[in-house]
VEXDREN-2710 file (C-alpha; in Angstrom, 1 decimal):
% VEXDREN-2710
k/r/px/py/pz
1/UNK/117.0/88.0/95.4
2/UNK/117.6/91.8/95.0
3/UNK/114.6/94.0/95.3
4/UNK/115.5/96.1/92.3
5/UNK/116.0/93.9/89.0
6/UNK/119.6/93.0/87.0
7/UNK/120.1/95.4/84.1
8/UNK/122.9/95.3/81.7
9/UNK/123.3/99.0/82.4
10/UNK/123.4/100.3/85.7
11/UNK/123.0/103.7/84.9
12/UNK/119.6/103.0/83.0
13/UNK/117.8/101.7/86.2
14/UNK/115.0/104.2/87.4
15/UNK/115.7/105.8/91.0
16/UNK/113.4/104.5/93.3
17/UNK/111.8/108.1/93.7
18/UNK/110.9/107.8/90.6
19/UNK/109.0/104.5/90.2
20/UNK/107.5/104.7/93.8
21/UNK/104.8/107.2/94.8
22/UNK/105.3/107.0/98.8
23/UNK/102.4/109.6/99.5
24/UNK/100.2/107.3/98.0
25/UNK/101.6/104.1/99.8
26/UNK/101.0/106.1/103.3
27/UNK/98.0/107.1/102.1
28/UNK/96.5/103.7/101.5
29/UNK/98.5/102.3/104.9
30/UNK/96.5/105.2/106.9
31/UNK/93.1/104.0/105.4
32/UNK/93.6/100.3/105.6
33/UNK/94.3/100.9/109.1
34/UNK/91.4/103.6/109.7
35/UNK/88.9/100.7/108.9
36/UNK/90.8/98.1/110.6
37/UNK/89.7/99.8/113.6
38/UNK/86.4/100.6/112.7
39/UNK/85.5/96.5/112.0
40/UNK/87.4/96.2/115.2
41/UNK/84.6/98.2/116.8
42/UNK/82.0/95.9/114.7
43/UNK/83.5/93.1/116.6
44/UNK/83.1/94.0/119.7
45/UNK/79.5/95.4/119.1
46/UNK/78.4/91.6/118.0
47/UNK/80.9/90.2/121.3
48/UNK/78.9/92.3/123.5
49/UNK/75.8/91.3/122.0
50/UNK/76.3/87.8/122.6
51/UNK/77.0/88.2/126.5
52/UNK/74.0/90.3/126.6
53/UNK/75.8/93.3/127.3
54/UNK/74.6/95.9/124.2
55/UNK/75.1/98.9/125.2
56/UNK/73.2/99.8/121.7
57/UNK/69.8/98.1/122.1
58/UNK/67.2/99.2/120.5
59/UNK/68.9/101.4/118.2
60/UNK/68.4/99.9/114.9
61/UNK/70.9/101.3/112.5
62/UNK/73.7/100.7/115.4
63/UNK/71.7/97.1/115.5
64/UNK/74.9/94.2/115.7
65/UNK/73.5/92.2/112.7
66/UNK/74.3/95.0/110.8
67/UNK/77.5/96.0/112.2
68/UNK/78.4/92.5/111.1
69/UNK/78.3/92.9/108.0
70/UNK/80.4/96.1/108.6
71/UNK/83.0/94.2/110.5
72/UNK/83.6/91.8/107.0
73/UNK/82.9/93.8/104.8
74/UNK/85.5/96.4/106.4
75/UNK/88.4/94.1/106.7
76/UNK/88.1/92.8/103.5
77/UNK/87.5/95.7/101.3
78/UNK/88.8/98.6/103.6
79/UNK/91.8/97.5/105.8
80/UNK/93.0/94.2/103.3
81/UNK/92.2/95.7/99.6
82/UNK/94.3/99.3/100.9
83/UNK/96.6/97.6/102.5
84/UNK/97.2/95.2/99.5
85/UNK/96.8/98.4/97.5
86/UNK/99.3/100.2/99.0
87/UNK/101.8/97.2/98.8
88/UNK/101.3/96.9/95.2
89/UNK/102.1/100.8/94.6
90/UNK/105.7/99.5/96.0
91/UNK/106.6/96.5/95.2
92/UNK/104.8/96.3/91.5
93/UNK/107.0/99.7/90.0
94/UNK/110.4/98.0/92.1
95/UNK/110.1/94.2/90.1
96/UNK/109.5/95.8/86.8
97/UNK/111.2/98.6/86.6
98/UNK/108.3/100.5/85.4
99/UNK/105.8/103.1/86.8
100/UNK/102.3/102.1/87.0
101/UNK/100.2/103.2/84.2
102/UNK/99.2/106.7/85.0
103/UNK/99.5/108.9/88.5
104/UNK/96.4/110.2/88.3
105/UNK/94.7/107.6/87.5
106/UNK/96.1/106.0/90.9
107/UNK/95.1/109.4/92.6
108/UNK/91.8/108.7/91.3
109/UNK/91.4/105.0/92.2
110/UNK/92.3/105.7/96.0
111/UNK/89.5/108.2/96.2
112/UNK/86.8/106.3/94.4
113/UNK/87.9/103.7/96.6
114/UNK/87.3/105.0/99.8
115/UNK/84.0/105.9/98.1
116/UNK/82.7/102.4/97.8
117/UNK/84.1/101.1/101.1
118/UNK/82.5/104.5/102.6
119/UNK/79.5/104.0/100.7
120/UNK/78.8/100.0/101.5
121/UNK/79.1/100.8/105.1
122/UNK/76.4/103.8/105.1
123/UNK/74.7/101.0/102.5
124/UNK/74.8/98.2/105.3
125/UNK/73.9/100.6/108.5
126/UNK/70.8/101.7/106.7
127/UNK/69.6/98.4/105.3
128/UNK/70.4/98.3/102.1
129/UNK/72.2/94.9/102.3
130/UNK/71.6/92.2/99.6
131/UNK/71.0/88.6/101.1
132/UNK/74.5/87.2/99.9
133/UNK/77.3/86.7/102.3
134/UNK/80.0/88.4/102.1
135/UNK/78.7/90.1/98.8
136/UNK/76.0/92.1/101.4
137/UNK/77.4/95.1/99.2
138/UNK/74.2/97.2/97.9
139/UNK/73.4/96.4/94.6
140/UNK/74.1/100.5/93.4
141/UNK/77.5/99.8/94.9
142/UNK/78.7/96.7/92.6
143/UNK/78.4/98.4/89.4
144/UNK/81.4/100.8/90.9
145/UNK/83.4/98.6/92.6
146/UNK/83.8/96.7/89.6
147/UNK/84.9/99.2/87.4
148/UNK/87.3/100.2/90.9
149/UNK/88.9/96.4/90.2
150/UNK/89.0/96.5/86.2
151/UNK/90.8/99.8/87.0
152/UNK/93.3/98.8/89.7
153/UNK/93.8/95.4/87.1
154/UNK/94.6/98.1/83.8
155/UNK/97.0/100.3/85.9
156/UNK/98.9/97.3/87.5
157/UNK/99.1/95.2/84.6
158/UNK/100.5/98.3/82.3
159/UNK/104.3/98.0/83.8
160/UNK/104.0/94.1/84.0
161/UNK/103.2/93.4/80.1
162/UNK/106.2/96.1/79.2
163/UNK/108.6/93.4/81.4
164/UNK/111.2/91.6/78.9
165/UNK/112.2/88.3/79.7
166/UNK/110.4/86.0/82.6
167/UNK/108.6/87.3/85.1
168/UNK/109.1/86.4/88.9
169/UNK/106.5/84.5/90.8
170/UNK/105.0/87.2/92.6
171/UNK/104.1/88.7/89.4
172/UNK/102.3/85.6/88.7
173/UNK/100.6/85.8/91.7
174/UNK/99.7/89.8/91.2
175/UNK/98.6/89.2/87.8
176/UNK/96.4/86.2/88.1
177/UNK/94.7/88.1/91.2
178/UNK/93.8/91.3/88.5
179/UNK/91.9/88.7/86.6
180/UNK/90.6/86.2/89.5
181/UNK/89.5/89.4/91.5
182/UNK/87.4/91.1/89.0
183/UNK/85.4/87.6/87.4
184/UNK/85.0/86.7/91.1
185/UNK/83.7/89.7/92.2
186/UNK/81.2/90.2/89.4
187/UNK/80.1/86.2/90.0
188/UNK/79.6/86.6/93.8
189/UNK/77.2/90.1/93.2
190/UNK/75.8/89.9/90.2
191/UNK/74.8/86.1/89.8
192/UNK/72.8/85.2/93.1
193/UNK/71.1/88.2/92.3
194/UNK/70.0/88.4/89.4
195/UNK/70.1/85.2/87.2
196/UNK/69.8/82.2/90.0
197/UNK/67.7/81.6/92.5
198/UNK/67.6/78.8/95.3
199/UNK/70.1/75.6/95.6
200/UNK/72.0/77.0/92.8
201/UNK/72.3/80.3/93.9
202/UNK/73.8/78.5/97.3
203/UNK/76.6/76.8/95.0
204/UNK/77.2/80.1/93.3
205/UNK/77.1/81.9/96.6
206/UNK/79.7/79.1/98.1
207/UNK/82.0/80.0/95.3
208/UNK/82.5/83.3/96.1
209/UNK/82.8/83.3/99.1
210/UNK/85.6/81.1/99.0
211/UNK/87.2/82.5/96.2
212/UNK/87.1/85.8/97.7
213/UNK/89.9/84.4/99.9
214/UNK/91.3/82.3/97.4
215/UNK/91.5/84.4/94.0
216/UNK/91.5/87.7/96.0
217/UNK/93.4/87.6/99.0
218/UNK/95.5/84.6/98.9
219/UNK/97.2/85.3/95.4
220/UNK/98.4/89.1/96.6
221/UNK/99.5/87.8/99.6
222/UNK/101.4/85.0/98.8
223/UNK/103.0/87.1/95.8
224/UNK/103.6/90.0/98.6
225/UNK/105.5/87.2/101.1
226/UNK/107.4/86.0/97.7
227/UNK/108.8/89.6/97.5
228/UNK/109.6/90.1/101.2
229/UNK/110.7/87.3/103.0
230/UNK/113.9/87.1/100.5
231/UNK/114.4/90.9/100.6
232/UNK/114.0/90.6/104.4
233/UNK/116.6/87.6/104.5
234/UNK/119.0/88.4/101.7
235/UNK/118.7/85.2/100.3
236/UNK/117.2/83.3/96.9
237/UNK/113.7/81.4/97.9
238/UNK/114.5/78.1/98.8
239/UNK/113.0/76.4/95.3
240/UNK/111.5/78.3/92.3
241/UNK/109.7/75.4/91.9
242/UNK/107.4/74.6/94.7
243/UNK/106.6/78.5/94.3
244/UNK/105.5/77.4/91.1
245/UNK/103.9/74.1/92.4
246/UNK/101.9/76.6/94.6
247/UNK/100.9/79.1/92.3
248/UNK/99.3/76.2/89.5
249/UNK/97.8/74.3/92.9
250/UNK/96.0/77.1/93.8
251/UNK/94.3/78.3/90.6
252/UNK/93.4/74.6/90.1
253/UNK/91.8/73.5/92.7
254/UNK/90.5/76.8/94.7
255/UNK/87.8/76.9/92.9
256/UNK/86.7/74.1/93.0
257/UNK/85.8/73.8/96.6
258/UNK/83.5/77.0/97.2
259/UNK/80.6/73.7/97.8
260/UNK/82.3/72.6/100.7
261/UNK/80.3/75.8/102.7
262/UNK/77.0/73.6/101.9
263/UNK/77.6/70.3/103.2
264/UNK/74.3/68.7/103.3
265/UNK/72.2/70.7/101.5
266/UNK/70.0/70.4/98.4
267/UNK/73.4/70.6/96.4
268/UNK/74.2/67.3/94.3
269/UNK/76.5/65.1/96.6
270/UNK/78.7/64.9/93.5
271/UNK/79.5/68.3/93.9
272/UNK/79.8/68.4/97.6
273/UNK/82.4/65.2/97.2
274/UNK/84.2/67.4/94.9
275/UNK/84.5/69.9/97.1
276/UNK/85.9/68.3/100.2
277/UNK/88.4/66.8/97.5
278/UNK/89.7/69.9/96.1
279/UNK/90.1/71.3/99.6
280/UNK/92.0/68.9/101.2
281/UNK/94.2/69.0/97.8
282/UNK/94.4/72.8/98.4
283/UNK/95.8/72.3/101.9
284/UNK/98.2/70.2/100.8
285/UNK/99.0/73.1/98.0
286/UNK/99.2/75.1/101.0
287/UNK/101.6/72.9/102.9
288/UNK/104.0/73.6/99.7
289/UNK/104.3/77.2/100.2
290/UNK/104.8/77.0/104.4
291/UNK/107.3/74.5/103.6
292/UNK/108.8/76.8/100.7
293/UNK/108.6/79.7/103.4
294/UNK/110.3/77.7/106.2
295/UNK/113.0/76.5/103.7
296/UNK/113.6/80.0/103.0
297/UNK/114.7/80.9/106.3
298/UNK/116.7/77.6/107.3
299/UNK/119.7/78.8/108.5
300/UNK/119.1/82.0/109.7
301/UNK/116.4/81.3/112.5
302/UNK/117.5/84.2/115.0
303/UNK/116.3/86.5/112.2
304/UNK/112.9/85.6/114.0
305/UNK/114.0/87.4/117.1
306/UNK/116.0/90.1/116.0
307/UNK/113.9/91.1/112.9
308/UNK/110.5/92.0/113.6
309/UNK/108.7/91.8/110.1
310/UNK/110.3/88.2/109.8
311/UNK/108.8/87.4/113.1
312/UNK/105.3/89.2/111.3
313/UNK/105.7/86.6/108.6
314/UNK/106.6/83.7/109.7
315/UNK/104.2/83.7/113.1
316/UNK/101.6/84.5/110.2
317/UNK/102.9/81.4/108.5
318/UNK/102.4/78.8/111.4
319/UNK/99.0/80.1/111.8
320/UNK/98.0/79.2/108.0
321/UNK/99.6/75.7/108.9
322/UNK/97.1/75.8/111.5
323/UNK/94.8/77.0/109.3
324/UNK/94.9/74.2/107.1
325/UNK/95.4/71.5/109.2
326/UNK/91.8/72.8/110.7
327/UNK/90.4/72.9/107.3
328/UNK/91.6/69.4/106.2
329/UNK/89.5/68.2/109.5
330/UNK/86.4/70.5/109.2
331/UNK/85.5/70.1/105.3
332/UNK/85.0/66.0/105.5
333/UNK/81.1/65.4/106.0
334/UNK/82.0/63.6/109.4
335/UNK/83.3/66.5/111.1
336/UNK/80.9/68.6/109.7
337/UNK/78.4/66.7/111.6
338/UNK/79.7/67.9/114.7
339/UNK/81.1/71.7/113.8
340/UNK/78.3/73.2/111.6
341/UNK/77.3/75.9/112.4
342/UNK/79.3/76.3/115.6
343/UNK/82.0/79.2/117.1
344/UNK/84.4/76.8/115.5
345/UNK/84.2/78.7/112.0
346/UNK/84.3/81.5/113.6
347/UNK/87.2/80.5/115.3
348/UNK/88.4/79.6/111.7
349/UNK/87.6/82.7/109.7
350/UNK/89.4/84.9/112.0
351/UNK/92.8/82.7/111.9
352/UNK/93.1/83.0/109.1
353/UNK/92.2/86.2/107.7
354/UNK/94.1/87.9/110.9
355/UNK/96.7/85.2/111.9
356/UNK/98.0/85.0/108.2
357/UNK/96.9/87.8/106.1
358/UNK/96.4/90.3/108.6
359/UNK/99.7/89.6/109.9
360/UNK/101.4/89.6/106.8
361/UNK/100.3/93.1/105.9
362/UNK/101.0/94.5/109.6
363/UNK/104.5/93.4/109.0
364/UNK/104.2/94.7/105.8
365/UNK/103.5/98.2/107.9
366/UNK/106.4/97.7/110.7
367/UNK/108.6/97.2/107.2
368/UNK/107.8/100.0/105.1
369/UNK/106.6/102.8/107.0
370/UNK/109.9/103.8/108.6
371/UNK/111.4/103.8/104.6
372/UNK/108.2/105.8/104.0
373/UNK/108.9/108.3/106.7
374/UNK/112.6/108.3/106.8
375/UNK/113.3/107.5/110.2
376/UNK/113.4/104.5/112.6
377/UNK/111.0/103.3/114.9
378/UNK/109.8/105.5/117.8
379/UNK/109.9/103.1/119.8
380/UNK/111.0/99.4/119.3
381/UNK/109.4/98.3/122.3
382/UNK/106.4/99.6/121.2
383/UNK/106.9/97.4/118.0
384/UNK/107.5/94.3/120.4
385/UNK/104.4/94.6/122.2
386/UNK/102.4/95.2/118.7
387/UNK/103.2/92.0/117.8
388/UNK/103.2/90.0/121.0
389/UNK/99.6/91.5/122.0
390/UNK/98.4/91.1/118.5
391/UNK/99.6/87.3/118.2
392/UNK/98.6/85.9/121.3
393/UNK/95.3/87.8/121.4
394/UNK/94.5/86.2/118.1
395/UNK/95.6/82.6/119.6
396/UNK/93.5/82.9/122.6
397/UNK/90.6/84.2/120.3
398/UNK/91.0/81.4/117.6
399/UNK/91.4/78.7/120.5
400/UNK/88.7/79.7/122.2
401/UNK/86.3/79.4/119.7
402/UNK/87.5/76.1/118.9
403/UNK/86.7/74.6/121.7
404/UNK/83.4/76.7/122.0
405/UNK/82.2/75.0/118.7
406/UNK/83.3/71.8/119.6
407/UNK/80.8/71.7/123.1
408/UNK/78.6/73.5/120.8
409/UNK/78.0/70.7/118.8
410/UNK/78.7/68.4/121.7
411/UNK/75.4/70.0/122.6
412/UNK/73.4/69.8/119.5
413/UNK/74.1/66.1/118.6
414/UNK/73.3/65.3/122.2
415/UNK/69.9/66.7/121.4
416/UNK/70.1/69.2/124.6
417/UNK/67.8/72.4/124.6
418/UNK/69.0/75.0/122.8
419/UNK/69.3/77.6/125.6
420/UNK/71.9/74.8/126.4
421/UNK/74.0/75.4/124.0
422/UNK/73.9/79.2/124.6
423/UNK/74.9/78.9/128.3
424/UNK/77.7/76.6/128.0
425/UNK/79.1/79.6/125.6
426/UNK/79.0/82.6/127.7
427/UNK/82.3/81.8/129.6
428/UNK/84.3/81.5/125.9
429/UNK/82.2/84.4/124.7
430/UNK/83.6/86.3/127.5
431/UNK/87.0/84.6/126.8
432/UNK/86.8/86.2/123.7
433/UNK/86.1/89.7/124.6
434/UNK/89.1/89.7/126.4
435/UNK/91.1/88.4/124.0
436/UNK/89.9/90.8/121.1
437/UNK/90.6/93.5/124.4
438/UNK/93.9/92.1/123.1
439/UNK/94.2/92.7/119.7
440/UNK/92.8/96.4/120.6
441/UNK/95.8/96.8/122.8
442/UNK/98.2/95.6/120.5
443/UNK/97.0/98.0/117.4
444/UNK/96.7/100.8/120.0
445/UNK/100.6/100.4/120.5
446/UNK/100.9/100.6/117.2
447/UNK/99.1/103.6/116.0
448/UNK/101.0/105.2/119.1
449/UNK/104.3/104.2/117.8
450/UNK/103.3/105.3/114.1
451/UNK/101.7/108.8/115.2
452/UNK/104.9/109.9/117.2
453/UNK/107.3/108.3/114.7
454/UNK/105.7/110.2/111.9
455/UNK/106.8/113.4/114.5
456/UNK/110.3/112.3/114.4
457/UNK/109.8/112.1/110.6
458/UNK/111.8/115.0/108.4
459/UNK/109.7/117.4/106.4
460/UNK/109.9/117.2/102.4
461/UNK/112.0/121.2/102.5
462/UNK/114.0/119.2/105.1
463/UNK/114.9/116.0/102.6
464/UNK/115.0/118.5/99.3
465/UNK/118.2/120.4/101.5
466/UNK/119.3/117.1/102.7
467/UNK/119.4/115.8/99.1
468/UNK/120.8/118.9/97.7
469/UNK/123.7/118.8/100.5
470/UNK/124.6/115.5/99.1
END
C-alpha cells in the first residue's frame, strides 16, 4: 500500500508539510525517550536492590519500592503513550488526508501531558501512590489524565470521521484504542477506589491491568505495524482479512481474561476458567497477526538485513510469538502452581512490553527521525549496534528470568526455606544487571547517533532557501 491515499485528483492531495506537524513528532520522540531512560534508571535501582547493592539505603523517597512504580508507570505513560503520540501525529494526518482537529489543541495536549507523567512521578516519589497496580497514579492526577485521553481521542478522531469511503485497518485499530483507552483508564482508577472493595476490586483491578496492554497498547501498535511494515516493504499486507480476524479477536476476547492475574484467589472459579479460556484464544488471535506479519514479508527476507526498521519489527514480532507461546503455558492453573509469583512474570512483562512494543516504536524512531531531520544516519553502525545490544540484552534478561522463576518455584513447592529461594537467585539477579548493562548500552548508541545526526541536520532558513531554489 502507498502511504499517502488514491485520489481522483492528484492535484487536490494535501502536501505532506501540510498535514504533518514534525516539530511536534520530535518533540514527543525526545520525551518518550527522556523517560525511557529515566524508568531505565528505576530498573536498575530495584536490580541493585535485589543483590543487596543499594547505593540509596535509607533514603526514603529514593526508596526502590517506589522507584518501581516509576519504572512502570514511566514506560507506559511517558516513553510508550509519547512515543505512540508522536506516531499518531504522522501517520493519522498521512491515511486520511486530513489534519488533526486543531494545532493548538495538540500544542496543548503535549504539555499537559508531560504534566501528568511529570506530576505522577513527583506523586509516586513522595508517597502519594494509590494501592492499585499499575493505576499507582495519585488520585488528584486521574481526573487530568482523563480529560488528557478524552482529548487526544477528540483531536484524532476529527480527521478520521471526515474519511469517505472504508477505512484501512490501522484506523480501526487507532480508533477502537481512543475509546478502549479512555473506559479502561477510568475503570482501572476510579473503580478499585472508590466503589469496590476486596475480591471484587481484585477482578476489577485484574482487568485493567490487562487491558492496559490490550485496549491501550496493543491496538496502537498493531495499527502502527499495519501502516509500516507495507510502507517499509512496498508491498499490499499479505490478507486484509486475518488483519481483520485480528482486530475482532482482540476486542473479543481481551477483555475477558484480566482474571487470569488472580488464579486461586477468592474470585469465582467460573471466572477464573473464563479467563485462562479467553487467553489462550487471544494467543491464538495473536498467532493471526505474526502469521499476517511474516506473510507480509515472504519473499523479500534480506530486507531483514539490509533494512534496519524491518529488522526493528520483525525481531519485535518473534518476541510476541514468544510472548504468547509463554502466556498460553503460564495462564493454565497447573503452571501457575509452579510460576506464581516468581521472576518468570517478570521475565514476561518485560518481553513483551520491550521485545514487541518497545521495539516497534524504536524502529519507529530509526524510521522517522532521519525524514524528521532531513538527513541520514550519523552513523549506520551506530544504528547496528542499537539494535543488536538492545535485542540480545532483552533476550538474555527475558531468559534469565525464566529460568530464575522456574527454580523459584522449584523451591517453593519443594517446601525449602525461604532464604532458599533468595540465594539460588542472586547469580540470575546478577545475570540480569548485566544484561539491562545491555539495553543501557544499546540506547546510549542511540542517543549518540541521534544527538550528532541532529548536527548534520539543515536549519529551517537553510530548507526555506533550499525549497525556494527548487
Amino acid at each position: 500500500m502507498s502511504d499517502v491515499a488514491v485520489a481522483t485528483d492528484q492535484e487536490e492531495i494535501p502536501k505532506h508539510g501540510e498535514l504533518v506537524d514534525e516539530r511536534l513528532v520530535k518533540w514527543y520522540f525526545l520525551a518518550a525517550l527522556t523517560y525511557f531512560f529515566i524508568s531505565l534508571a528505576g530498573g536498575f535501582l530495584m536490580a541493585f536492590q535485589l543483590i543487596r547493592h543499594n547505593s540509596l539505603d535509607g533514603i526514603e523517597l529514593l526508596s526502590p519500592g517506589r522507584w518501581r512504580m516509576v519504572h512502570t508507570n514511566a514506560i507506559a505513560y511517558g516513553f510508550l503513550a509519547n512515543a505512540f503520540l508522536g506516531m499518531l501525529h504522522w501517520v493519522i494526518p498521512r491515511l486520511t488526508l486530513q489534519k488533526v482537529l486543531d494545532k493548538r489543541l495538540s500544542m496543548f495536549i503535549f504539555v499537559a501531558w508531560q504534566v501528568v507523567v511529570v506530576s505522577t512521578a513527583v506523586g509516586l516519589i513522595l508517597g502519594h501512590a494509590q494501592a492499585v497496580e499499575w493505576g499507582e497514579t495519585p488520585v488528584w492526577i486521574d481526573p487530568l489524565a482523563l480529560v488528557g485521553l478524552l482529548l487526544v481521542a477528540i483531536n484524532f478522531m476529527s480527521p478520521i470521521v471526515k474519511m469517505e469511503g472504508p477505512l484501512y485497518v490501522s484506523l480501526w485499530y487507532f480508533t477502537a484504542a481512543f475509546v478502549w483507552t479512555f473506559l479502561t483508564y477510568a475503570m482501572g482508577n476510579f473503580v478499585p477506589q472508590y466503589y469496590v472493595s476486596g475480591s471484587s476490586a481484585g477482578a476489577v483491578g485484574g482487568l485493567f491491568i490487562h487491558d492496559l496492554v490490550g485496549l491501550f497498547v496493543t491496538p496502537l501498535g498493531w495499527g502502527m505495524m499495519y501502516y509500516f511494515v507495507p510502507i517499509l516493504l512496498k508491498k499490499p499486507v499479505w490478507s486484509h482479512g486475518l488483519s481483520l480476524v485480528g482486530f475482532w479477536g482482540l476486542a473479543f476476547f481481551y477483555p475477558l481474561q484480566g482474571i487470569h492475574h488472580f488464579l486461586y484467589t477468592p474470585i469465582p472459579m467460573f471466572l477464573q476458567y473464563g479467563a485462562v479460556m479467553s487467553t489462550i484464544a487471544v494467543e491464538l488471535v495473536v498467532l493471526t497477526v505474526v502469521i499476517n506479519f511474516f506473510g507480509t514479508l515472504w519473499g523479500d527476507g534480506k530486507e531483514f538485513w539490509e533494512n534496519i526498521p524491518i529488522r526493528w519489527f520483525y525481531t519485535g514480532m518473534v518476541y510476541y510469538a514468544m510472548t504468547c507461546f509463554q502466556c498460553a503455558l503460564q495462564v493454565t492453573l497447573t503452571f501457575q502452581q509452579l510460576i506464581q509469583f516468581t521472576d518468570w512474570v517478570v521475565g514476561h512483562a518485560h518481553l513483551v512490553m520491550f521485545g514487541v512494543f518497545s521495539m516497534w516504536l524504536m524502529g519507529v524512531m530509526t524510521y522517522l527521525f532521519p525524514r524528521l531531520l532531513k538527513t541520514d544516519w550519523y552513523s549506520r553502525s551506530l544504528c547496528e549496534w542499537h539494535f543488536w545490544l538492545s535485542a540480545v540484552g532483552l533476550l538474555v534478561m527475558a531468559g534469565d528470568l525464566t529460568l530464575a522463576g522456574l527454580f523459584q518455584g522449584w523451591s517453593w513447592m519443594g517446601m525449602m526455606e525461604w532464604n532458599h529461594s533468595y540465594n539460588i537467585s542472586q547469580p540470575f539477579w546478577v545475570t540480569r544487571i548485566f544484561a539491562a548493562l545491555t539495553i543501557l548500552g544499546g540506547q546510549l548508541c542511540f542517543l549518540w547517533n541521534l544527538y550528532k545526526t541532529w548536527q548534520l541536520a539543515p536549519t529551517e532558513a537553510e530548507l526555506s532557501q533550499a525549497t525556494a531554489a527548487v
